[in-house]
C-alpha positions in Angstrom: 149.4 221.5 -3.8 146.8 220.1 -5.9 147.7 218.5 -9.7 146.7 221.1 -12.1 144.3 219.9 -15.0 144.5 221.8 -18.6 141.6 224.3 -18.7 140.7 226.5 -22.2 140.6 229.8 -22.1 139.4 231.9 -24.6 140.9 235.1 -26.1 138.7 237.4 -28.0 138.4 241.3 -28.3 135.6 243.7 -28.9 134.4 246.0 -31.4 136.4 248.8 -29.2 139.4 246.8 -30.0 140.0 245.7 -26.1 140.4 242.4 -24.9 138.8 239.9 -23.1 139.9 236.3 -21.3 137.6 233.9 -19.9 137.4 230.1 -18.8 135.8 228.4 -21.8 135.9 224.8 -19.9 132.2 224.5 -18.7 133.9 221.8 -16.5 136.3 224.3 -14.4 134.1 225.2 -11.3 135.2 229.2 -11.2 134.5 231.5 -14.0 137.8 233.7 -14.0 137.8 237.4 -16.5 140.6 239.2 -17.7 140.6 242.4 -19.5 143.0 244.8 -21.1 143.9 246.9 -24.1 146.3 244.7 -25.0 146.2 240.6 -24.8 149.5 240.8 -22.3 147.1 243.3 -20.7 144.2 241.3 -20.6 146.2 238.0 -19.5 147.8 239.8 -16.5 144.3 240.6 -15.2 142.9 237.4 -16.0 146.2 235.5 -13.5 145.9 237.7 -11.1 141.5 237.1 -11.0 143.0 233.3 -10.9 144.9 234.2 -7.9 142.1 235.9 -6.4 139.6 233.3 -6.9 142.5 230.7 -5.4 142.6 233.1 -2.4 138.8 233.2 -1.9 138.4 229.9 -2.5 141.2 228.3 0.2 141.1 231.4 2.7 137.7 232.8 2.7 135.9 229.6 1.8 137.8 227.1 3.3 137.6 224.7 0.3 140.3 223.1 -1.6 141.0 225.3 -5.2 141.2 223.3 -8.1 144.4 224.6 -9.9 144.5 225.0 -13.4 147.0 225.7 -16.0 145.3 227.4 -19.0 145.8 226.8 -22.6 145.3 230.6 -24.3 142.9 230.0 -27.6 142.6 232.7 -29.5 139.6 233.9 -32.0 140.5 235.4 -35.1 140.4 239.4 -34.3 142.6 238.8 -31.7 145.4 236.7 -33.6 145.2 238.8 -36.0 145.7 242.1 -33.7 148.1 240.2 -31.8 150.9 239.3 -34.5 149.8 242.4 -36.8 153.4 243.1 -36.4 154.9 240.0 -37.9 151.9 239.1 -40.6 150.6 241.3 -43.1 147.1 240.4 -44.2 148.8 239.3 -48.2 151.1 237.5 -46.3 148.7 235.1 -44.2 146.8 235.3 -47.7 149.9 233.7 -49.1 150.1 231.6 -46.0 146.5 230.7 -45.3 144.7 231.0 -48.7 142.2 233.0 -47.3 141.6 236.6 -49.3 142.9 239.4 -47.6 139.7 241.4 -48.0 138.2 238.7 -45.8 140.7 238.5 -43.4 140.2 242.0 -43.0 136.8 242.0 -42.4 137.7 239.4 -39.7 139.9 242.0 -38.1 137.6 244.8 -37.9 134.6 242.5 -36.7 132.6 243.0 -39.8 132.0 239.2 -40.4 132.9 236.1 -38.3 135.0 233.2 -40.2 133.5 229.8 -40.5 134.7 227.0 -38.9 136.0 225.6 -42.0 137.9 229.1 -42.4 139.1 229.2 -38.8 140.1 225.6 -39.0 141.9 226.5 -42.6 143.7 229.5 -41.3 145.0 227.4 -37.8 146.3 224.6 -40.9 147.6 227.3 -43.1 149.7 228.5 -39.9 150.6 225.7 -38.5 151.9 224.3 -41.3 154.4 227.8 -42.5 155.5 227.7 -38.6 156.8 224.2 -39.3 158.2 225.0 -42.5 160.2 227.9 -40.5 161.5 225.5 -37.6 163.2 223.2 -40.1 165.3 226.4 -41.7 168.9 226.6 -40.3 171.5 229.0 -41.8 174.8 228.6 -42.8 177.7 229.8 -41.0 176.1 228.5 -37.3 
């Protein structure tokens, strides 16, 4: 077995609201998809296309298969889809700076964010996850 490099792969989702994965390394020789309604979904299809392509590659090829192990990267529809059920848009306002109105047109696909905005919201969350993993309660 082959040493697996760190390959990006993107998360995004449509105007129909279902999801796509694909390689976004340019450098990673196979171009794996996954789709889904949801980003578990999606995920699934895109390991088991991995697997395929690993199959296809060794078996039916005959050619070593560069493994991988993907870092998931999401853009902002997605995220925000995704954890819908833990953030509110006032919250990540709160969290993020970034008006809700905004952040809902990010979610419905109106607009795109900036990279200054998508860099700002990754900060702004970032930073309130640390601020939770330094909270302990009493009585443990």
């Amino acid at each position: 077995m082959s040493k697996k490099r760190q390959v990006t792969a993107i998360i995004e989702t449509g105007p129909d609201h279902h999801f796509s994965i694909y390689v976004g390394d340019d450098s990673y020789p196979y171009g794996i998809i996954g789709l889904g309604d949801t980003i578990p979904e999606a995920k699934e299809d895109f390991m088991r296309g991995y697997e395929e392509m690993r199959e296809c590659v060794e078996k039916d090829l005959g050619e070593r298969f560069f493994e991988a192990e993907f870092v998931f990267r999401y853009d902002i529809p997605s995220f925000l889809q995704e954890f819908a059920y833990a953030f509110t848009l006032a919250g990540l306002e709160r969290i993020t700076g970034i008006n809700q109105k905004q952040l809902g047109h990010y979610v419905s696909g109106y607009r795109k964010p900036s990279a200054k905005t998508i860099k700002k919201m990754e900060e702004g969350i970032h930073n309130f996850s640390e601020q939770l993993s330094m909270i302990h309660f009493a009585g443990v």
